[in-house]
GUGU-976690 format. One record per residue (C-alpha): residue in three letters; x, y, z. Coordinates in nm, 2 decimals, decimal comma, always signed. Layout:
GUGU-976690
+------+--------+--------+--------+
| type |      u |      v |      w |
+------+--------+--------+--------+
|  Ala |      X |      Y |      Z |
...
+------+--------+--------+--------+
END
This chain:
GUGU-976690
+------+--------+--------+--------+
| type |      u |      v |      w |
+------+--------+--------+--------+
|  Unk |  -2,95 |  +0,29 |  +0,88 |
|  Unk |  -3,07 |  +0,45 |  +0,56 |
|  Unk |  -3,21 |  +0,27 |  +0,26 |
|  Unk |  -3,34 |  +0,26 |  -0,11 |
|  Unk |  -3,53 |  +0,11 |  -0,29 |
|  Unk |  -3,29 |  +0,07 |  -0,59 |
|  Unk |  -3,16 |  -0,29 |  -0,52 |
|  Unk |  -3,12 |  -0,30 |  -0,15 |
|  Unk |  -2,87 |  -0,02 |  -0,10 |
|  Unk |  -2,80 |  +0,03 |  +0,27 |
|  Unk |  -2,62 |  +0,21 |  +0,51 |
|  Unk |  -2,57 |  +0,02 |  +0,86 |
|  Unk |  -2,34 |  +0,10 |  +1,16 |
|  Unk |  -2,31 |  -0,16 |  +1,46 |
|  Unk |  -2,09 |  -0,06 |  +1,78 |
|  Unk |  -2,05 |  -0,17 |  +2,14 |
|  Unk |  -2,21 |  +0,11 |  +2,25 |
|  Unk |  -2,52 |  +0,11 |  +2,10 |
|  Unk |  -2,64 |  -0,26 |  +2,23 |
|  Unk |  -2,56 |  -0,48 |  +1,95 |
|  Unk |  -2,36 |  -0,78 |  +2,03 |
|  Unk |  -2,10 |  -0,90 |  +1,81 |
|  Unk |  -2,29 |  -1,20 |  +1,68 |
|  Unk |  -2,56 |  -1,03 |  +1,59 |
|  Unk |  -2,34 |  -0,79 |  +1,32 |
|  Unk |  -2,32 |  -1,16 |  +1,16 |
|  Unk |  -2,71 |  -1,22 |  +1,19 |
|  Unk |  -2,78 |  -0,89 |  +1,05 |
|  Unk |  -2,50 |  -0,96 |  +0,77 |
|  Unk |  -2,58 |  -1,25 |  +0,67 |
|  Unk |  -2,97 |  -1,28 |  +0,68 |
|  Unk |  -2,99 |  -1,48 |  +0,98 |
|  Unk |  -2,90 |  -1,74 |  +0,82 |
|  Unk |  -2,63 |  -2,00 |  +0,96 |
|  Unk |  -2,37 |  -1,83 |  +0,84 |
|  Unk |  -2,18 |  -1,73 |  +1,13 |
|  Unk |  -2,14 |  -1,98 |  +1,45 |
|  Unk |  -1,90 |  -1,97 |  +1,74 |
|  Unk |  -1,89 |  -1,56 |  +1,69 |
|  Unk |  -1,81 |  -1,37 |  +2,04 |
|  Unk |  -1,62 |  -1,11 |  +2,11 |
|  Unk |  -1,48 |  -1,11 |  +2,49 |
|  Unk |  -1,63 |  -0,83 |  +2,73 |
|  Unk |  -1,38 |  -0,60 |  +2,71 |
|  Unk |  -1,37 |  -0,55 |  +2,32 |
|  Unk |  -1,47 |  -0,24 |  +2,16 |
|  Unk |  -1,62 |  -0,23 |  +1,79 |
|  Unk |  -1,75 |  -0,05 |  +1,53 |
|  Unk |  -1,86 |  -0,23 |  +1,19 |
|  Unk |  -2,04 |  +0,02 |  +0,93 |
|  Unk |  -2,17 |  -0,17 |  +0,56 |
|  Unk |  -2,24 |  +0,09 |  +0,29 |
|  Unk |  -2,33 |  -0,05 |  -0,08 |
|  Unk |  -2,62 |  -0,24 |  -0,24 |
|  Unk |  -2,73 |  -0,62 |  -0,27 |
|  Unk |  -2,41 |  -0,66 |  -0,56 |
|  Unk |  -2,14 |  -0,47 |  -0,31 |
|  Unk |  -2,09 |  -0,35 |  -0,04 |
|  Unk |  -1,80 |  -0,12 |  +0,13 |
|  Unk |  -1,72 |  -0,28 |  +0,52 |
|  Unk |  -1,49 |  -0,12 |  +0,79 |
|  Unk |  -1,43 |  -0,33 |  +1,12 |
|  Unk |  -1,26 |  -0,07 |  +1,38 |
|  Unk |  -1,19 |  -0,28 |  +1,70 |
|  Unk |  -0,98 |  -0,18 |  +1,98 |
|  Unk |  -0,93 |  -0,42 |  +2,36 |
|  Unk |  -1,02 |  -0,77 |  +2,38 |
|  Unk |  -1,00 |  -1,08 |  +2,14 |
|  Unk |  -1,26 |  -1,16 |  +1,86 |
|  Unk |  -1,35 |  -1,47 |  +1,67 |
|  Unk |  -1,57 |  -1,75 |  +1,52 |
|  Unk |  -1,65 |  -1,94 |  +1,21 |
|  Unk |  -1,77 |  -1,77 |  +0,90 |
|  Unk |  -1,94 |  -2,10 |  +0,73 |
|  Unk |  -1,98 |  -2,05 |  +0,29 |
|  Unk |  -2,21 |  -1,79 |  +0,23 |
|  Unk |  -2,33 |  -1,53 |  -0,09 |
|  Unk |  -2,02 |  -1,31 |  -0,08 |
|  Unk |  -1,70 |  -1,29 |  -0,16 |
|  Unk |  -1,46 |  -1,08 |  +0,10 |
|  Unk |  -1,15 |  -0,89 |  -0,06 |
|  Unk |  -1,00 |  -0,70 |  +0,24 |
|  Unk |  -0,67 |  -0,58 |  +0,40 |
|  Unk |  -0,60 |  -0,45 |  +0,75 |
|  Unk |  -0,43 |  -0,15 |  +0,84 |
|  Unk |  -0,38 |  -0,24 |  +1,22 |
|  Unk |  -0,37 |  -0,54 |  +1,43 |
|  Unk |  -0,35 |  -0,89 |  +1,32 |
|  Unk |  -0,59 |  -1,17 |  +1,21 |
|  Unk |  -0,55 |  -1,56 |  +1,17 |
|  Unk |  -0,77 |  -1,73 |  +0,94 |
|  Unk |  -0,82 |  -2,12 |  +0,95 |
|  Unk |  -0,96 |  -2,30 |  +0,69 |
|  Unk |  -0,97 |  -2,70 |  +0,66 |
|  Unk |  -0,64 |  -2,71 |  +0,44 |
|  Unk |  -0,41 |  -2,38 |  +0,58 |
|  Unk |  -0,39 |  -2,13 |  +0,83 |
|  Unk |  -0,34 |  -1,78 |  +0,75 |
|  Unk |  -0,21 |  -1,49 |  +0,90 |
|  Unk |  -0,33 |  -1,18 |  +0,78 |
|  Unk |  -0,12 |  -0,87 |  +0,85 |
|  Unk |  -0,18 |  -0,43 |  +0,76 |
|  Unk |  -0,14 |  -0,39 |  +0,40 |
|  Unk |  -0,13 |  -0,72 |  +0,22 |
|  Unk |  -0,47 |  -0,77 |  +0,03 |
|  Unk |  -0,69 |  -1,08 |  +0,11 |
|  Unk |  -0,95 |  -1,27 |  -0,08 |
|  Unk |  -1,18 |  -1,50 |  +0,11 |
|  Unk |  -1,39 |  -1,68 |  -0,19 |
|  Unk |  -1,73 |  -1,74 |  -0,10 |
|  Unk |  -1,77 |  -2,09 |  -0,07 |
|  Unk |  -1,48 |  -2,16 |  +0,14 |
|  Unk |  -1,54 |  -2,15 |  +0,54 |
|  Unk |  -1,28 |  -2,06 |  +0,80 |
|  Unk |  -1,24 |  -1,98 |  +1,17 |
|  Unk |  -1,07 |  -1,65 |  +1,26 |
|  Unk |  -0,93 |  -1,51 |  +1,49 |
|  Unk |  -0,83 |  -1,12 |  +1,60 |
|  Unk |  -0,76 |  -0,83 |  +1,81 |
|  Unk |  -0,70 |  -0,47 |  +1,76 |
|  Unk |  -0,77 |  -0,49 |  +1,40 |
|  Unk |  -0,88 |  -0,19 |  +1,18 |
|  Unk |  -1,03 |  -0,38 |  +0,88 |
|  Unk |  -1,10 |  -0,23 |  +0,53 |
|  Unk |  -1,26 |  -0,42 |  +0,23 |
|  Unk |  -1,55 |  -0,51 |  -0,03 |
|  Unk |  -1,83 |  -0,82 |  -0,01 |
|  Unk |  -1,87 |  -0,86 |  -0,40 |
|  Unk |  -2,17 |  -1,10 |  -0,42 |
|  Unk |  -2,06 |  -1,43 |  -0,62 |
|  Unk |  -2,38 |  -1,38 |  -0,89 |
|  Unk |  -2,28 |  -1,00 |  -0,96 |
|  Unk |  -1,89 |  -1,10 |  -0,99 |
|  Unk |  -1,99 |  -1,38 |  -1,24 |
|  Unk |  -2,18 |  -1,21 |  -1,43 |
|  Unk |  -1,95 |  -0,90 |  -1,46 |
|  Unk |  -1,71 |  -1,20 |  -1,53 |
|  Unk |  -1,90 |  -1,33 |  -1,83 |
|  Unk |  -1,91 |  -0,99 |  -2,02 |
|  Unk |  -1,57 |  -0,92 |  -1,99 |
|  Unk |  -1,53 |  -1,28 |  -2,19 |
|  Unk |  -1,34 |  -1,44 |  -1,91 |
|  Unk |  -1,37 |  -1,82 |  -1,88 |
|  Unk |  -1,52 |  -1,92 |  -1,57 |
|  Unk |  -1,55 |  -2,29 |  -1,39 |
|  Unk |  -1,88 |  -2,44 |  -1,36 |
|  Unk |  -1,81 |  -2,52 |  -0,98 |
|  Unk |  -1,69 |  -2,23 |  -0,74 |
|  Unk |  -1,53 |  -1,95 |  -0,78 |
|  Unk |  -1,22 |  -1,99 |  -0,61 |
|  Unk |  -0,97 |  -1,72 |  -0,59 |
|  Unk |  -0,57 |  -1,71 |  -0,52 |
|  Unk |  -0,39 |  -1,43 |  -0,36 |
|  Unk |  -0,27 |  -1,12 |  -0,52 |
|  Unk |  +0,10 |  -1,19 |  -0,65 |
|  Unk |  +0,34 |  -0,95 |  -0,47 |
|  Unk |  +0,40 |  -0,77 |  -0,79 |
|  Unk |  +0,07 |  -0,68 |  -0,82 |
|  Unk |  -0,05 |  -0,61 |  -0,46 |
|  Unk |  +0,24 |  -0,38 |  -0,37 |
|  Unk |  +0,06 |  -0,13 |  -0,63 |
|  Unk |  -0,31 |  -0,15 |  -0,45 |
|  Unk |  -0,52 |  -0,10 |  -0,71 |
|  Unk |  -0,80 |  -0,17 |  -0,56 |
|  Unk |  -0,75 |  +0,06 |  -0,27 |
|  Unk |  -0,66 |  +0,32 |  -0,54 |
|  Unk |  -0,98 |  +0,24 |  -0,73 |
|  Unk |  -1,17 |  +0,22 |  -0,40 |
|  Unk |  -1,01 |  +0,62 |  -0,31 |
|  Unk |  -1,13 |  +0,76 |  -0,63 |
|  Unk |  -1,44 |  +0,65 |  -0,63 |
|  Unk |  -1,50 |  +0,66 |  -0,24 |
|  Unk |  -1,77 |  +0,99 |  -0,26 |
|  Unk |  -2,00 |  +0,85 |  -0,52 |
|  Unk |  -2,03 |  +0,49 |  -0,33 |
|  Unk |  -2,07 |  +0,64 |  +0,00 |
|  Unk |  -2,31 |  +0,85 |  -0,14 |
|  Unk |  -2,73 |  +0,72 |  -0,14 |
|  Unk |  -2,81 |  +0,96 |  -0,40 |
|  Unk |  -2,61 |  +0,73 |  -0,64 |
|  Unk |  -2,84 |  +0,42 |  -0,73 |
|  Unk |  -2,96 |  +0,24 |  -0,99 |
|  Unk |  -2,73 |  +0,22 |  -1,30 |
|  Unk |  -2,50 |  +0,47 |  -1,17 |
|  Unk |  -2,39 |  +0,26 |  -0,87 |
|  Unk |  -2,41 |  -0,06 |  -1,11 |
|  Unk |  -2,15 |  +0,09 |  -1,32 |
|  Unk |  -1,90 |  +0,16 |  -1,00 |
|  Unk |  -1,97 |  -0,15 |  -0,90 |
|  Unk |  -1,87 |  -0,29 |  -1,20 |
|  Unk |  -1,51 |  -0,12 |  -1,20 |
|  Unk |  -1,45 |  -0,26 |  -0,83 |
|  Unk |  -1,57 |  -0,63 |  -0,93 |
|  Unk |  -1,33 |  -0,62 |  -1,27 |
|  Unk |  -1,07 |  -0,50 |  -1,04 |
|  Unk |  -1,09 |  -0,79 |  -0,83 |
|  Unk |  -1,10 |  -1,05 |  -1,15 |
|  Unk |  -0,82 |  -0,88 |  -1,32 |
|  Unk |  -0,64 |  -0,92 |  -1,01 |
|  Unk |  -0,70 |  -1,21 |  -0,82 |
|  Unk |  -0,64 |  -1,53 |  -1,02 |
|  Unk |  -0,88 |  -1,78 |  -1,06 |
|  Unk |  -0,83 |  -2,10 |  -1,04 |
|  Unk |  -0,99 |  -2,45 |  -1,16 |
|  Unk |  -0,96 |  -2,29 |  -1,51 |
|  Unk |  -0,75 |  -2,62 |  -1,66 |
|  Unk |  -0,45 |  -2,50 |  -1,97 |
|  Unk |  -0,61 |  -2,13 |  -1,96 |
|  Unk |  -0,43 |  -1,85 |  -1,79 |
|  Unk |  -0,63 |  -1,61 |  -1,58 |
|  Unk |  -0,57 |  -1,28 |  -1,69 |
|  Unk |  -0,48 |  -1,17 |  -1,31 |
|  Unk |  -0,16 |  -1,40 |  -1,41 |
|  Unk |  -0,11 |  -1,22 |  -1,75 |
|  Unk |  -0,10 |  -0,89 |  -1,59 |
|  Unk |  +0,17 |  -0,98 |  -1,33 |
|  Unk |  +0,39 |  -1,12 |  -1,56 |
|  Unk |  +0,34 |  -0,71 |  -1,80 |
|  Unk |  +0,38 |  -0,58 |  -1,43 |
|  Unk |  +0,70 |  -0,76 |  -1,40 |
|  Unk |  +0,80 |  -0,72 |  -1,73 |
|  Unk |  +0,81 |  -0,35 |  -1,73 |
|  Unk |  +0,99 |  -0,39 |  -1,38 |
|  Unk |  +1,25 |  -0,56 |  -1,50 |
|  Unk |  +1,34 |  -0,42 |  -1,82 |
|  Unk |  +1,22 |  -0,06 |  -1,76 |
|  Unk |  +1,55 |  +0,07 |  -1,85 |
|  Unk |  +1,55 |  -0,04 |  -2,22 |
|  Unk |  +1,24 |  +0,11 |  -2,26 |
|  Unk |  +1,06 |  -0,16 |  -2,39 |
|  Unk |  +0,80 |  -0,17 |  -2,64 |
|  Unk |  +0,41 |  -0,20 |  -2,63 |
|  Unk |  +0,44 |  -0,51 |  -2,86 |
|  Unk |  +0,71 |  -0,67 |  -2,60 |
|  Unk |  +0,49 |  -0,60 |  -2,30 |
|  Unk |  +0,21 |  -0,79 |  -2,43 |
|  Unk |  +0,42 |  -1,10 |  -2,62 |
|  Unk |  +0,58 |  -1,17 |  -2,23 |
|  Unk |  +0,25 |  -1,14 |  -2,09 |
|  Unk |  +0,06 |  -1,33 |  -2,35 |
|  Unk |  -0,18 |  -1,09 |  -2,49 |
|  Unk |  -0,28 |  -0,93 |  -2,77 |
|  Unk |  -0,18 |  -0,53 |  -2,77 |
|  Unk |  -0,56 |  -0,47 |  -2,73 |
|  Unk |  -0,62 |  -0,72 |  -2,45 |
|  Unk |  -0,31 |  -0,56 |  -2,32 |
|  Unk |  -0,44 |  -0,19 |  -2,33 |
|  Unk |  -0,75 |  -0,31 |  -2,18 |
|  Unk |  -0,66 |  -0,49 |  -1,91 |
|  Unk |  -0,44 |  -0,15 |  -1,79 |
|  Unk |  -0,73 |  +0,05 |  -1,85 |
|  Unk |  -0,94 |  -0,14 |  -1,62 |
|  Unk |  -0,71 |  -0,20 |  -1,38 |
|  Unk |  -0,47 |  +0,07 |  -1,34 |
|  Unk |  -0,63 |  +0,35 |  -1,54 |
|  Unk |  -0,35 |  +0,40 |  -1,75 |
|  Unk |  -0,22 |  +0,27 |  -2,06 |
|  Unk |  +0,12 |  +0,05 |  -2,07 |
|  Unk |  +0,28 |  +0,30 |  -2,20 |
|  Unk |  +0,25 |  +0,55 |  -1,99 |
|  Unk |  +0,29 |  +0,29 |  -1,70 |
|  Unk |  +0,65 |  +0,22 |  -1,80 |
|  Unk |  +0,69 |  +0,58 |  -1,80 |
|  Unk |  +0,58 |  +0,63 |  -1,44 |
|  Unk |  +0,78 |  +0,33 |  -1,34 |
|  Unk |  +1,06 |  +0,48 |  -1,49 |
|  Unk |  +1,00 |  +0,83 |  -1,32 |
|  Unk |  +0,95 |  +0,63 |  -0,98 |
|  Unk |  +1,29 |  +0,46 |  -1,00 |
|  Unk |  +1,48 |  +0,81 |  -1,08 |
|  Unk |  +1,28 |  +0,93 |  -0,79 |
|  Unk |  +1,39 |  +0,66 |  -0,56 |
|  Unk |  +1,78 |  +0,73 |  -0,66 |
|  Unk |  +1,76 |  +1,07 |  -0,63 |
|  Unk |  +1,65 |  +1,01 |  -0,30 |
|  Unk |  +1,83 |  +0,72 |  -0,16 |
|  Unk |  +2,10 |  +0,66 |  -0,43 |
|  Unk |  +2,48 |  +0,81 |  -0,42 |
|  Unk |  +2,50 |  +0,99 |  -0,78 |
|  Unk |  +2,59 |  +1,36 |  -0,73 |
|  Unk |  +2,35 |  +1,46 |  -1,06 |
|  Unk |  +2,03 |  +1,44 |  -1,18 |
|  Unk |  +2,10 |  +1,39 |  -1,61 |
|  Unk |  +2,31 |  +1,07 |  -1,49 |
|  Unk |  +2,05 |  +0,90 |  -1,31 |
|  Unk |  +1,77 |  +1,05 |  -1,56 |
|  Unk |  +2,02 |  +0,90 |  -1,85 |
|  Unk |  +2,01 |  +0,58 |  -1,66 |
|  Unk |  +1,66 |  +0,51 |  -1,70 |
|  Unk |  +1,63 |  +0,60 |  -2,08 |
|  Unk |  +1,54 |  +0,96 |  -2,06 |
|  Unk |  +1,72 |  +1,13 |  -2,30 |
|  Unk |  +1,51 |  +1,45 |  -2,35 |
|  Unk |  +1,59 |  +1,65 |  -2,05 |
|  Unk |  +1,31 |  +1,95 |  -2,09 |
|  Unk |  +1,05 |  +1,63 |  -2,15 |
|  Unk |  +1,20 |  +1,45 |  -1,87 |
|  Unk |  +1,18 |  +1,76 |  -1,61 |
|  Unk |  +0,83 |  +1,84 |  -1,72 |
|  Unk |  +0,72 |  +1,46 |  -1,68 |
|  Unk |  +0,89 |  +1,48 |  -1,36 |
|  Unk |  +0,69 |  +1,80 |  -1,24 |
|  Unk |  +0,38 |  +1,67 |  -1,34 |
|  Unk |  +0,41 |  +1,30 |  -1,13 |
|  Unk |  +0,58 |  +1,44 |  -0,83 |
|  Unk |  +0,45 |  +1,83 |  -0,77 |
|  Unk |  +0,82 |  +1,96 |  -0,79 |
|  Unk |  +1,13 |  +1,95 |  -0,99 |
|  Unk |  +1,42 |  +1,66 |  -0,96 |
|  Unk |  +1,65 |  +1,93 |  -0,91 |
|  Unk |  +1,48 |  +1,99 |  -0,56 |
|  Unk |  +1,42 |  +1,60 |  -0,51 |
|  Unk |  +1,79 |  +1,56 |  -0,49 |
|  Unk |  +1,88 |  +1,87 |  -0,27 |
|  Unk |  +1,64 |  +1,70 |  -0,01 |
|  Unk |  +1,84 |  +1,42 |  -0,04 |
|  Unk |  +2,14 |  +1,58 |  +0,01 |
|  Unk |  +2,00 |  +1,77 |  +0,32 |
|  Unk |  +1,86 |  +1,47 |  +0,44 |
|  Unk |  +2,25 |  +1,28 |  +0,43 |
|  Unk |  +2,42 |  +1,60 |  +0,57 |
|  Unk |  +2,13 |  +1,60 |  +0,85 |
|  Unk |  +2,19 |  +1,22 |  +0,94 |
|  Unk |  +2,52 |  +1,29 |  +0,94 |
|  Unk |  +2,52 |  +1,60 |  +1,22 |
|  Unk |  +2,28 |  +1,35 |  +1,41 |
|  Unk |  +2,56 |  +1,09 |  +1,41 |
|  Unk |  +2,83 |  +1,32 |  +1,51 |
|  Unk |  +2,63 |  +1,46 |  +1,82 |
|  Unk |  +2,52 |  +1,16 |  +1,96 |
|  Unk |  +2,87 |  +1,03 |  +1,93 |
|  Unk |  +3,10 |  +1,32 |  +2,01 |
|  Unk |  +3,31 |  +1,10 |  +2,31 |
|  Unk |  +3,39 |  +0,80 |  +2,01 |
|  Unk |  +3,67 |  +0,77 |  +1,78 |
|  Unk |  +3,46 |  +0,91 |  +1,49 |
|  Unk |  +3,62 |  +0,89 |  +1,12 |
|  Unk |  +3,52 |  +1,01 |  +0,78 |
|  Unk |  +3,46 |  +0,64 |  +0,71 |
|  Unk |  +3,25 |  +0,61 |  +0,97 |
|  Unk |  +3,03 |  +0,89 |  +0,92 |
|  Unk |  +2,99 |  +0,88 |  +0,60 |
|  Unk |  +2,83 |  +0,54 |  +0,68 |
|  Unk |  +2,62 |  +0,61 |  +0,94 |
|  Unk |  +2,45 |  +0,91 |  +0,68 |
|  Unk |  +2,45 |  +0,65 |  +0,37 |
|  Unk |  +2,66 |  +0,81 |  +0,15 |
|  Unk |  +3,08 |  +0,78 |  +0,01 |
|  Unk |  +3,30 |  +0,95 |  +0,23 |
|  Unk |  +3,39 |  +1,21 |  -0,08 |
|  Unk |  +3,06 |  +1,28 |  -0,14 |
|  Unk |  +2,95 |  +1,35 |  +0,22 |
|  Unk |  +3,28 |  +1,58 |  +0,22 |
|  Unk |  +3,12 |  +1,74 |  -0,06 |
|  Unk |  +2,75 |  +1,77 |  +0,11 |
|  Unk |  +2,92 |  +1,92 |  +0,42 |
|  Unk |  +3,08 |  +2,18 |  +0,20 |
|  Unk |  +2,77 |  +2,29 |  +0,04 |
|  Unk |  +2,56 |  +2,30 |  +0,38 |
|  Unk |  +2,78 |  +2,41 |  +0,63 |
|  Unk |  +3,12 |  +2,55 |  +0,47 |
|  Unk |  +3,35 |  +2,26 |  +0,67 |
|  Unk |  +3,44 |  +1,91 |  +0,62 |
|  Unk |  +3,28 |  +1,64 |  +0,90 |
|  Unk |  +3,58 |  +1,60 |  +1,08 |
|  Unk |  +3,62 |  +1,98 |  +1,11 |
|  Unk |  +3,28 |  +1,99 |  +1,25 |
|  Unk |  +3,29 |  +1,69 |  +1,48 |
|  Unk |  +3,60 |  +1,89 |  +1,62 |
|  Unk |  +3,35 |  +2,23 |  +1,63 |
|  Unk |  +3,15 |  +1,95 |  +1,84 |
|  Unk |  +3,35 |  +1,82 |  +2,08 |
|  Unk |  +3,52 |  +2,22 |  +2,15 |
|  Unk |  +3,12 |  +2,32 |  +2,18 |
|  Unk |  +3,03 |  +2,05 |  +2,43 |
|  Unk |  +3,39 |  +2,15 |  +2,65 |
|  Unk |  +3,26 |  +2,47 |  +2,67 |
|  Unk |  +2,96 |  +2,38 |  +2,78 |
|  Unk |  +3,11 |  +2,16 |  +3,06 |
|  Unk |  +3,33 |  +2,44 |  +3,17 |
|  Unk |  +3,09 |  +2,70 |  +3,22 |
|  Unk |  +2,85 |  +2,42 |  +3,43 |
|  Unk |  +3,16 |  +2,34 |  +3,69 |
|  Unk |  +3,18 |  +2,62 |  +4,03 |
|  Unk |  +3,45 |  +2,82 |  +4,03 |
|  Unk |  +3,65 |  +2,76 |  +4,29 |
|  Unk |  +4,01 |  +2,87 |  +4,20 |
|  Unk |  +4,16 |  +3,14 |  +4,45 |
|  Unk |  +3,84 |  +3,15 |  +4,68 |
|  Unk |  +3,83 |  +3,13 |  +5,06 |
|  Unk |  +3,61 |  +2,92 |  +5,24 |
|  Unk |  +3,56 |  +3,06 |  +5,65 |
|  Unk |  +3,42 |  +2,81 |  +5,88 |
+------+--------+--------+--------+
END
């Protein structure tokens, strides 16, 4: 463990092997304090639980392998946002039980107790401490209850995009590192705890709408009408913000401006057609997501994606023509049709005619009969030949 002075920052590592039970991660954790009761971990788990951060945050991993874990985690200081990217964990509190499974995002608020249970988890998150996230709250103007702060999920919309893990990747060196303190680790801080208020909803808040709620409904605004290249002005009338509480909230959040958002959205979906979709060229799929410009559009492209759509749709095409071999040689012996393995490789029988052309100078069924004369061959040359031999006792 290493420390400093400048407002309790810490580094701490538990395990199995180095004697430290599992209850006492929660002693340590929590202060000893009653906190944590009913914690055990059977005899034949394995564990490792590191804490890096200061007395307003803190950075926790949980890698547990064997066994089963669990116990009651009573209200306590922090709040937990976490997410696991192996293994399960069940969460019971008074009102709901929860199942927590890899990549969905989790808020525990801090004054709400549960009872968990786990095994095999690999467990990545933040402890925000509830004083540090209200008062982070308060000078971003946001209008807090006088009772707990009591969080909802992540909508769908917004988790699917992580950005908190993306926030938590950039900044990953500087919080790990102890020779950032004081009002340099204050100010990462900061960006982590808006992050969490600008995407987990709040609730207890009466007739006002948490802005977590306001930014899903841009986020799903720009989804659904990225095609018509919507405006700035549009974005932020279906969200219910102003353009400047608009530009703010994707500046803190996503690090981007709405703007240029849309356009990545845009770029992503033309990325996902050239990739999975069925249309032969890249202007027409380009053209169906309101680029128009097509020097801009291949230089936006470049820059997103590390290479040009031109080669994003070859891959495709490679990809469809290898499926489509795969097909074909794992099912030589059946009654194989264009039809049919066109649909196995995800792609119009004309169009897979067209791939095969380009890749291997045949049509499928040419090569499925290239196939089936290989694998006769094959079979012939295995047998003995015994034709006009004579066999002496």
């Amino acid at each position: 463990m290493s420390t400093s002075s400048a407002n309790g920052f810490r580094k701490e590592r538990f395990t199995h092997d180095d004697g430290s039970d599992y209850a006492s991660i929660f002693r340590s954790q929590y202060g000893g304090r009653d906190y944590a009761s009913e914690t055990y971990a059977t005899d034949d788990a394995r564990y490792e639980y590191t804490v890096v951060g200061d007395d307003d945050l803190t950075l926790r991993t949980m890698r547990a392998v064997g066994g089963r874990r669990g116990g009651t985690i009573g209200p306590r200081d922090d709040h937990v946002v976490f997410w696991l990217t192996q293994g399960t964990l069940e969460m019971h509190f008074p009102d709901r039980t929860r199942t927590v499974v890899p990549g969905t995002p989790y808020v525990a608020s801090a004054s709400e107790s549960y009872r968990f249970e786990s095994s095999d988890t690999v467990y990545n998150g933040i402890h925000v401490s509830d004083a540090f996230l209200r008062t982070v709250g308060r000078q971003l103007g946001f209008r807090l209850p006088e009772g707990p702060l009591l969080f909802d999920q992540q909508d769908e919309v917004i988790a699917r995009r992580e950005p908190l893990r993306r926030m938590i990747a950039d900044l990953r060196c500087s919080l790990l590192d102890e020779r950032v303190t004081g009002a340099m680790r204050s100010a990462l801080n900061r960006r982590l705890a808006t992050v969490v208020l600008d995407t987990f909803p709040l609730r207890d808040r009466g007739d006002d709408v948490p802005v977590a709620n306001r930014l899903r409904d841009a986020v799903r605004f720009v989804e659904q009408h990225a095609a018509e290249r919507p405006s700035v002005p549009d974005i932020a009338a279906a969200a219910g913000l102003s353009e400047r509480g608009l530009h703010e909230v994707f500046a803190r959040t996503f690090d981007t401006t709405p703007r240029r958002f849309l356009r990545d959205h845009r770029l992503d979906r033309v990325r996902d057609e050239l990739l999975q979709g069925d249309d032969p060229t890249v202007s027409a799929v380009a053209a169906r997501w309101g680029f128009t410009n097509a020097g801009r559009f291949a230089r936006d492209y470049r820059d997103r994606f590390r290479e040009d759509p031109v080669t994003t749709l070859r891959s495709r095409a490679n990809g469809r023509v290898r499926a489509a071999v795969a097909f074909i040689e794992a099912n030589a012996d059946a009654d194989l049709s264009l039809v049919t393995i066109a649909a196995a490789a995800g792609v119009r029988p004309r169009r897979l005619q067209q791939l095969f052309r380009e890749a291997h100078d045949t049509t499928p069924m040419a090569f499925v009969a290239l196939v089936r004369a290989r694998r006769d061959r094959t079979a012939a040359s295995a047998s003995p030949a015994l034709a006009g031999t004579t066999v002496t006792a």
